[in-house]
C-alpha positions in Angstrom: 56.6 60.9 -5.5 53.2 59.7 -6.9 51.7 57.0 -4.9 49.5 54.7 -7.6 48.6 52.1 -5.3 45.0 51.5 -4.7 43.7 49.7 -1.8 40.4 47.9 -0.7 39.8 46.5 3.1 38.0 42.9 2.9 36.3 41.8 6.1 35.2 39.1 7.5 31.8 38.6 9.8 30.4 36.1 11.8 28.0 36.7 14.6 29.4 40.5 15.0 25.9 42.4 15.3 27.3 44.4 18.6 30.2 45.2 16.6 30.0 45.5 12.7 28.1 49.0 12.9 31.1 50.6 14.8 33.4 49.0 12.8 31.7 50.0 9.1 31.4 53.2 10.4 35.1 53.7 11.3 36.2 52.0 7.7 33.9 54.5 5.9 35.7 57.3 7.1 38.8 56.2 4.9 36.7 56.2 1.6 37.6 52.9 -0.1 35.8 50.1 -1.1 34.5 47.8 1.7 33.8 44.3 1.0 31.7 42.1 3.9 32.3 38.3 3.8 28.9 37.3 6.2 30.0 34.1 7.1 26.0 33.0 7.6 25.6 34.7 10.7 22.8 33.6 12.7 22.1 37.1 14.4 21.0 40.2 13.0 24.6 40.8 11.6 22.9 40.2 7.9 20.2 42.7 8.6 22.5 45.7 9.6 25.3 44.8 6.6 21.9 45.2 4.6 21.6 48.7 6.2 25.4 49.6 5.3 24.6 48.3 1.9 21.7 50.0 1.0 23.2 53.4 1.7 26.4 52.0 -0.7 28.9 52.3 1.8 29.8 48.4 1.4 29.8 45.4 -0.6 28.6 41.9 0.5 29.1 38.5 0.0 26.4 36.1 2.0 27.6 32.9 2.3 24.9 30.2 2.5 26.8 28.1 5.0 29.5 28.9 7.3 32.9 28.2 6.3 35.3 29.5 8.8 38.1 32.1 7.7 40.9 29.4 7.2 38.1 27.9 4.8 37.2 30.7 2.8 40.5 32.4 2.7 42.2 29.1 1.0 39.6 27.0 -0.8 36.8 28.8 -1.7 38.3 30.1 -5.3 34.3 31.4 -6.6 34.2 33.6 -3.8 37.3 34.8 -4.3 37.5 35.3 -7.8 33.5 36.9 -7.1 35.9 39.2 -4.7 37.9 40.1 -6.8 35.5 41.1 -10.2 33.9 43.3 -7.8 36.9 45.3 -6.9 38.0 45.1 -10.5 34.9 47.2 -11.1 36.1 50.3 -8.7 39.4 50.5 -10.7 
């Protein structure tokens, strides 16, 4: 059977610098889009997303003020819908 399902991992930083590299890395191994939420991290987690994004292993949303995952994942419909006309444009 034909499997048409297509799939894209979303996550969610804040203040992950000693962790976001291993975890990028592991998530590009599976060779579908990645989309970064930086929840305005205030430690070099921006500059190493940056890194990821430059060789075009991931997409990323910098949010200007931290907004907590509850926050974004229910209220914030721009960065959603900005979410989801990204992923749109792999498919």
């Amino acid at each position: 059977m034909k499997n048409n399902k297509k799939i894209a991992i979303g996550v969610l930083a804040y203040n992950e610098e000693k962790h976001i590299s291993d975890v990028l890395s592991e998530l590009e191994k599976l060779d579908v889009p990645i989309f970064v939420v930086n929840d305005s991290s205030t430690d070099r987690t921006r500059e190493i997303l940056d890194e990821f994004y430059s060789r075009k292993v991931i997409e990323v949303i910098n949010n200007k003020k931290n907004k907590g995952t509850i926050t974004f994942s229910y209220h914030d419909v721009d960065q959603l819908n900005k979410i989801i006309d990204i992923i749109k444009s792999y498919y």
